[in-house]
KEBAMAR-703068 format. One record per residue (C-alpha): x, y, z; residue in one letter; residue number from 1. Coordinates in steps of 0.2 Angstrom, whole numbers. Layout:
<atoms>
      xx      yy      zz   aa     i
       X       Y       Z    a   NUM
...
</atoms>
This chain:
<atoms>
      xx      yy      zz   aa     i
     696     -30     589    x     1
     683     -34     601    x     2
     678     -20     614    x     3
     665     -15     626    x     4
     666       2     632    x     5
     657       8     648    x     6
     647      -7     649    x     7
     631      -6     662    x     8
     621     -23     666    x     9
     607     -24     678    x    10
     593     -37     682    x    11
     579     -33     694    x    12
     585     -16     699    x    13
     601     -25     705    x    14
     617     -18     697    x    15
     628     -33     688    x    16
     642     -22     678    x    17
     645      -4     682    x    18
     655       4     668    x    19
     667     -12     660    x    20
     678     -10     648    x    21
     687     -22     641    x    22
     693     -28     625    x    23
     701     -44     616    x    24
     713     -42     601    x    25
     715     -55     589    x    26
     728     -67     593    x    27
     728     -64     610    x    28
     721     -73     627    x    29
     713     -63     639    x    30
     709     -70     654    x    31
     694     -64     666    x    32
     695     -70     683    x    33
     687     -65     699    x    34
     676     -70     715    x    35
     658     -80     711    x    36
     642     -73     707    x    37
     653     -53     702    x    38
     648     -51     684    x    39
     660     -62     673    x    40
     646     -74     666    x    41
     637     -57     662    x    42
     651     -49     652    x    43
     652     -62     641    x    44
     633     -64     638    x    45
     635     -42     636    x    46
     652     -44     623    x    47
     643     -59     613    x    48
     626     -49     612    x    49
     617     -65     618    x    50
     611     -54     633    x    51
     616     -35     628    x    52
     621     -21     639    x    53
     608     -11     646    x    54
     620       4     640    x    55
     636       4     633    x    56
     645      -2     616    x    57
     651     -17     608    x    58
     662     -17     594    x    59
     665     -30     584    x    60
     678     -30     569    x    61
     673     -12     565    x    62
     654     -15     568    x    63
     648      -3     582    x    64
     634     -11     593    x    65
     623       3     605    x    66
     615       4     618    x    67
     600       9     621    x    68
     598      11     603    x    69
     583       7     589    x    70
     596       5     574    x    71
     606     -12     581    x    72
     590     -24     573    x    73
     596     -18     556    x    74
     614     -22     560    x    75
     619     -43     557    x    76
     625     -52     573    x    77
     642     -59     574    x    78
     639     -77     575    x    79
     649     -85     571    x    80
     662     -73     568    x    81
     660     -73     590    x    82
     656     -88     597    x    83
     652     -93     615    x    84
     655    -109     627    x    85
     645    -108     641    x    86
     646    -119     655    x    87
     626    -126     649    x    88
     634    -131     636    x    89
     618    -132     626    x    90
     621    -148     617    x    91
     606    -155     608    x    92
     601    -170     618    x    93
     593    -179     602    x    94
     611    -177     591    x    95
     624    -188     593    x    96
     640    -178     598    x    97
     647    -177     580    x    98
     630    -174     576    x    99
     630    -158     588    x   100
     646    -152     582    x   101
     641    -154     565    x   102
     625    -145     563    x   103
     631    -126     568    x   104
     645    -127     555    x   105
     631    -133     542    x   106
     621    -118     549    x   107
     636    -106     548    x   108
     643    -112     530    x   109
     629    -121     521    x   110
     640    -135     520    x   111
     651    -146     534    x   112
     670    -145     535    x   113
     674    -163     540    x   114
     694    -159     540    x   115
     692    -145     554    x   116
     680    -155     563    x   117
     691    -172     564    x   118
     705    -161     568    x   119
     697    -157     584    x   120
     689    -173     586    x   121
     705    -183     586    x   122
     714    -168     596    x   123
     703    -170     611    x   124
     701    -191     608    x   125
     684    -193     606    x   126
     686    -204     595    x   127
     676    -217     609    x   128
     661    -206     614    x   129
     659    -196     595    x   130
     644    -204     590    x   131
     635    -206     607    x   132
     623    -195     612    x   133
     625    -182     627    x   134
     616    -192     639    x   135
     626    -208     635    x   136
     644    -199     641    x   137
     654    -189     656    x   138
     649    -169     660    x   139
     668    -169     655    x   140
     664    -177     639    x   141
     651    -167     635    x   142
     664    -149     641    x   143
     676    -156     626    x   144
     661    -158     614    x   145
     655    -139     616    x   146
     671    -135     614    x   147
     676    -143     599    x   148
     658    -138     592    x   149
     664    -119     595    x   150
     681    -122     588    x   151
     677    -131     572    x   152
     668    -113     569    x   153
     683    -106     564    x   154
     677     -90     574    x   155
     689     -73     574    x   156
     684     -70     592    x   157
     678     -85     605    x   158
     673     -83     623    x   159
     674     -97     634    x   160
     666     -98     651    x   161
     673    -111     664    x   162
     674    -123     650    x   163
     687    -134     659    x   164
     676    -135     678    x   165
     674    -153     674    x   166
     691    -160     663    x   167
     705    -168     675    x   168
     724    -162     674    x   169
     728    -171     657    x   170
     713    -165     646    x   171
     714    -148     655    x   172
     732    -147     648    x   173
     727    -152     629    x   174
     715    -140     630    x   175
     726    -127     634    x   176
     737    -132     620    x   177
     723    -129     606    x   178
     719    -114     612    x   179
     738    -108     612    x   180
     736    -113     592    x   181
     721    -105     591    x   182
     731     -90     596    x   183
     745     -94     584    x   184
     730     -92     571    x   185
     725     -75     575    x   186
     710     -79     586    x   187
     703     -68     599    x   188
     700     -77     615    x   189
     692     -73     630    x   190
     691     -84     644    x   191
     681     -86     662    x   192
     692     -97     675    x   193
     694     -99     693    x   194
     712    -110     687    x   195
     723     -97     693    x   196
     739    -108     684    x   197
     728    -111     670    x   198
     727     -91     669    x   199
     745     -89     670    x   200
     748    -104     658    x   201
     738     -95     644    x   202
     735     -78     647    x   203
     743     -62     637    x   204
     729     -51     648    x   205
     723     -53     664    x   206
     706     -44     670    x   207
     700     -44     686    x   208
     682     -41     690    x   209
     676     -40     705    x   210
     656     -33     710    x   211
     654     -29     694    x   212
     669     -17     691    x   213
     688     -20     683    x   214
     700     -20     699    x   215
     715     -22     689    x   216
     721     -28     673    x   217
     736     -32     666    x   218
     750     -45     658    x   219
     749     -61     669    x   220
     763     -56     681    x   221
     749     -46     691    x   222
     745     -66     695    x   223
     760     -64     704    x   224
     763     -46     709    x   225
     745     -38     713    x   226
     746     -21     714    x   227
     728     -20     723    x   228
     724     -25     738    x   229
     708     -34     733    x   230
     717     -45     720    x   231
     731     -48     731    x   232
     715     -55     744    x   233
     708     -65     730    x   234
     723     -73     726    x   235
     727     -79     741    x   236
     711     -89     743    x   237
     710     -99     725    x   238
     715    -113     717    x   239
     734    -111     712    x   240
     736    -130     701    x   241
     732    -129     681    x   242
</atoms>
């Protein structure tokens, strides 16, 4: 599993998460939701150990990261056993996109796994744009890329922030659809979205955060029958389509 326990953030003297805890099973969806600018990017930065907790735990597969602690430099870090789509995206403008994709799974393996890579190439069809570089295609384009650069990973837990703020309806829905088979494979999957369908669509667990602290969480009916008062106000101010 992945889990972070009592997990505390804070930049500048301004408090980001108070206390998380959250965790992602393998072959399951977990869905994070909640209002702008309340801690969600953070958690996933804390969980992927890209930006750690100021205090708190992370466990990965049996691996136990702490915080504060001096003994964490000695411990590997999970990548790409967990891997992260940020909505940067963090594509190397100098690589084509198959290029892009290609390179981490030659840092990860030492070779390239071309089968898994097509597979995701063809699934998204960028068969058109695969051999442009970033600058030469859509932000949606580019979304779809990221994506299938984490995928082709083969990662046991993947966290995905807003990764589909710029697809339309149809490639929203594909993408949806891969990560159901992801699940099917036994992937963890962790995802930031303000798609409040989407959510339902996908999700076996919701979280709410909201200022930094878990309001509710639960199987995706709570989507539908909030028991708290601020997720019932939330709801009813977002974007209910896919």
């Amino acid at each position: 599993m992945l889990i972070g326990k009592d997990i505390y953030k804070a930049y500048g003297g301004k408090k980001v998460l108070t206390g998380v805890n959250a965790s992602i099973e393998p072959g399951q969806i977990a869905v994070l939701i909640g209002p702008s600018g309340m801690g969600k990017s953070t958690l996933l930065r804390a969980l992927s150990l890209l930006d750690p907790p100021d205090k708190g735990t992370v466990t990965v597969e049996g691996t136990v990261y702490t915080y504060p602690g001096e003994n964490n430099g000695s411990i590997p870090m999970p990548w790409p056993k967990l891997t992260v789509v940020f909505q940067q995206l963090f594509l190397w403008p100098h690589l084509t996109i198959r290029k892009n994709i290609a390179l981490p799974l030659a840092m990860a393996n030492g070779d390239i796994k071309n089968d898994g890579m097509d597979e995701f190439i063809t699934l998204f069809e960028m068969e058109t744009f695969v051999d442009r570089y970033p600058n030469e295609v859509s932000l949606g384009q580019r979304q779809l890329a990221a994506i299938a650069r984490a995928i082709a990973l083969e990662p046991k837990y993947l966290l995905l922030d807003e990764i589909t703020s710029a697809l339309d309806v149809e490639y929203v829905s594909k993408v949806l659809g891969c990560l159901k088979r992801l699940r099917e494979r036994g992937m963890g999957i962790l995802l930031i979205t303000h798609l409040i369908g989407f959510a339902k669509s996908a999700a076996d667990q919701v979280i709410f955060l909201d200022n930094g602290k878990i309001i509710e969480s639960g199987k995706p009916d709570i989507l539908s029958s909030p028991k708290s008062k601020r997720l019932a106000e939330f709801l009813s101010l977002v974007d209910t389509a896919i």
